[in-house]
Every structure is written in structure tokens, then in C-alpha cells.
N, C-alpha and C positions, 0 to 999 in steps of 0.2 A: 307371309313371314317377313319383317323388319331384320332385317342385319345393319348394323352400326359398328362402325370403328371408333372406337374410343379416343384414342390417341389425334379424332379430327374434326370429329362429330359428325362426319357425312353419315348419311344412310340410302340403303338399297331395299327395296322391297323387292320378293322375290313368290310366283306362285308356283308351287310346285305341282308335274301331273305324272303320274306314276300306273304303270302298266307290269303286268304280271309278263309278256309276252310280246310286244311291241315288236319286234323283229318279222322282217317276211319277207320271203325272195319269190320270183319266177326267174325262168329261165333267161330273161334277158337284162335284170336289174333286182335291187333288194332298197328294201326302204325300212325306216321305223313309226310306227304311227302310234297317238296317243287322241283318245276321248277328250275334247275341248268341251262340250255343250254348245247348244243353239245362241247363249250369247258370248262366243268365241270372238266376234266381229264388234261388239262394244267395251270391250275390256280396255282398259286408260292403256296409252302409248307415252312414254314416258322416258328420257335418258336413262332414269335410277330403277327400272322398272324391268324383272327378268325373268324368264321363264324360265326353269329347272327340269328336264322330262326325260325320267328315268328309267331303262329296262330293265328289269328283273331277272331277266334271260329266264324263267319257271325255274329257277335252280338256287336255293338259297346258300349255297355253297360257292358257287360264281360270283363276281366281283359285278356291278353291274353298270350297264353304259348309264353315261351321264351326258346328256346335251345342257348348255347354258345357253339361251337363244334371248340375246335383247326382244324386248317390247317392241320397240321401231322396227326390228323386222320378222318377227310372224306371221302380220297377215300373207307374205308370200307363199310360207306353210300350210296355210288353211285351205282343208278342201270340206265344202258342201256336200250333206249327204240328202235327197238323194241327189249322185251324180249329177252338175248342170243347171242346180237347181239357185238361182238367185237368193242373195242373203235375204235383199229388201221383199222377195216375193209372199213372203209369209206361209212357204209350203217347204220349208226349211225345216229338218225332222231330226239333224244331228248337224255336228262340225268337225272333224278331224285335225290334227296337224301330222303331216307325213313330212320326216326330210328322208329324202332319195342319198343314195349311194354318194353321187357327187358333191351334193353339201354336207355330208358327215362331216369329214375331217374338220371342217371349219369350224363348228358347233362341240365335236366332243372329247369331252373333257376340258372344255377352255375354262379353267377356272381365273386363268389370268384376266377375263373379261369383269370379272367380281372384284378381283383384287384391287384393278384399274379403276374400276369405279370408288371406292371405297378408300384411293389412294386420297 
């Protein structure tokens, strides 16, 4: 998706990844994870460039979490499925993005990070 502010001409492109359920805990943390695909690791990194990755919570009555996560830093997010398994190795069968407990806050809801850009 293309967003543009009129009033500047800047524009952001932004790709959205959307989960029914994202949400999961164990007893000693909780995370959100979202389906990237196998080429989660070549996707343009970019200032103007942002990833949208939304929870559904399974409840369409619930409001749902919204992470805005820059381009430049994702690949931090990205985990290899299976487990361990090298992006370059070619035995690479999924890609995940999980943010943990500790980097929620930073990520949701920041719509101010869109606004900023687009300023």
C-alpha cells in the first residue's frame, strides 16, 4: 500500500501482515508473531518503507493490536523456521516475525512513526 500526504508529496509505502491470533504466552514471557514467508529476508529496507502487523485477537468485536515496525528494523524480528536454520542455507521452509513482551511498547500503536514520516 502507497500512502501520500498531499499537502507534501512525500509518500510511504507500507506492507501489511495480519493474523487471526498472533498473541501467545508461556509462563515466563508472551510474544506476537506473524507469517512473513521464505523471502521475509529480501524484502527492500528502506526509510519510507513499513511494516503494519496486526492482531485480530479471534474476536471481531475487540479492537485490535497494531504494531508499526520500520523496514530498517525487522530483520531483528525474523525468526527462521525450522528453528536454527540459516536464511542462505536453502533448507529454509518458513520466516516468522515475533516481537517479545519487551519490544511491544515501542512498536504498538506508534502511528506517530507514519505521521513523522509523511511530515
Amino acid at each position: 500500500m502507497v500512502v501520500a500526504n498531499p499537502d507534501n508529496g512525500k509518500s510511504i509505502t507500507i506492507d501489511t501482515k495480519t493474523m487471526q491470533k498472533a498473541f501467545g504466552r508461556s509462563e515466563s514471557d508472551c510474544w506476537w508473531k506473524w507469517r512473513m514467508g521464505i523471502r521475509a529476508y529480501e524484502k527492500p529496507i528502506h526509510e519510507d518503507f513499513f511494516y503494519v502487523l496486526v492482531d485480530l485477537k479471534g474476536d471481531p468485536t475487540e479492537t485490535p493490536d497494531v504494531f508499526i515496525v520500520p523496514s530498517k528494523e525487522l530483520n531483528r524480528f525474523l525468526e527462521p523456521y525450522p528453528i536454527g536454520v540459516s536464511p542462505a542455507s536453502g533448507k529454509l521452509t518458513d520466516v516468522w516475525c515475533v516481537i517479545y513482551s519487551e519490544d511491544a511498547s515501542t512498536y504498538r500503536d506508534k502511528w506517530d512513526t507514519i505521521r513523522e514520516a509523511l511530515a
